[in-house]
C-alpha positions in Angstrom: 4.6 0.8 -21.8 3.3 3.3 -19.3 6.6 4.4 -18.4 6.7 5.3 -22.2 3.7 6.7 -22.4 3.7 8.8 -18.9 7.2 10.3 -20.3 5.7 10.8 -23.7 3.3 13.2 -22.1 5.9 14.9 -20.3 7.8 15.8 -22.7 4.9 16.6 -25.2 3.8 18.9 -22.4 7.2 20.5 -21.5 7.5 21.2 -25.3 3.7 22.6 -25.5 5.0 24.7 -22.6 7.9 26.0 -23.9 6.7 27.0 -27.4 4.0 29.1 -25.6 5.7 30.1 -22.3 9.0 29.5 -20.2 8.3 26.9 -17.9 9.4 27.1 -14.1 11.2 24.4 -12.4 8.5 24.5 -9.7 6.0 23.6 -13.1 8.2 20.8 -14.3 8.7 19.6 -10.5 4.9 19.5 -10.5 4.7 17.4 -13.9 7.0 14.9 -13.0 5.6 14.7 -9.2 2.5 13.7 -11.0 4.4 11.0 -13.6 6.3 9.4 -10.6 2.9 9.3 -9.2 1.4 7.6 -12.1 4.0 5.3 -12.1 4.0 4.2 -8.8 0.3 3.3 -8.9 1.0 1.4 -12.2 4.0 -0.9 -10.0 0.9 -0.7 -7.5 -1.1 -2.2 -9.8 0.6 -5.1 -11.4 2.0 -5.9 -8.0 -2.0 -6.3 -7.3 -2.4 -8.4 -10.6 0.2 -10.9 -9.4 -0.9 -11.3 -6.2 -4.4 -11.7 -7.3 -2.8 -14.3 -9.8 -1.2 -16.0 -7.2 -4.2 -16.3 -5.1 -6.4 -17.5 -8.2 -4.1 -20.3 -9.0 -4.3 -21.5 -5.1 -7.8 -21.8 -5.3 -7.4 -23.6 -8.5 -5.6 -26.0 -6.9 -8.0 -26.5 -4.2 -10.6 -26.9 -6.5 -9.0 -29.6 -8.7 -7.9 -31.6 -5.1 -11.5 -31.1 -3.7 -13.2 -32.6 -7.1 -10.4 -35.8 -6.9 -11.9 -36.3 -3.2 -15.2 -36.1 -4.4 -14.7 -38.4 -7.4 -13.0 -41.1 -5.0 -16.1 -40.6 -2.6 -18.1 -41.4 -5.8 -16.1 -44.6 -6.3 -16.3 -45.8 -3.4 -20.5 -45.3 -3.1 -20.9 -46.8 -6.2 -18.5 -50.0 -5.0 -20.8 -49.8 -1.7 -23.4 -49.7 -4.2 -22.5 -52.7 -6.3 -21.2 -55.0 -3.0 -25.1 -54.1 -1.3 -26.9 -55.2 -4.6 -25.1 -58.1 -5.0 -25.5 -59.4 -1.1 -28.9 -58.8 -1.8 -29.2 -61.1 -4.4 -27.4 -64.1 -2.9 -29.7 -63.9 0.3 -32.8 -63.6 -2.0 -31.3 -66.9 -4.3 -30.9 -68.8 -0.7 
């Protein structure tokens, strides 16, 4: 898409150029030094986006393992919980 719209310009630029004045090959170099540019910072870019992707997902991950540790810790309290309360009772009922 920003391949289209990079070359889109060029050419709408070239042709501007050309109905007005001739245009140099050092002009046009200059143009399409510029698109290639543009374009490499767009790969840039979405290479960034993936990585940051990547990276999002891993934390995800860690996230979902760290709340299953802390709802097993949970579990287990509340089991402590239950097995204190009812050792409790059975001393006070001797």
């Amino acid at each position: 898409m920003k391949k289209m719209f990079t070359t889109s310009i060029l050419l709408l630029s070239a042709l501007t150029l050309g109905g007005c004045a001739t245009v140099s090959k050092e002009d046009l170099a200059e143009v399409r030094a510029v698109a290639d540019q543009a374009a490499a910072d767009a790969a840039e870019a979405k290479t960034l986006a993936a990585d940051a992707g990547k990276e999002a997902a891993a934390a995800r991950a860690e996230a979902e393992a760290a709340k299953s540790a802390a709802d097993a810790a949970n579990r287990k309290a509340q089991e402590t919980e239950t097995k204190i309360d009812r050792m409790f009772k059975k001393s006070m009922y001797k």
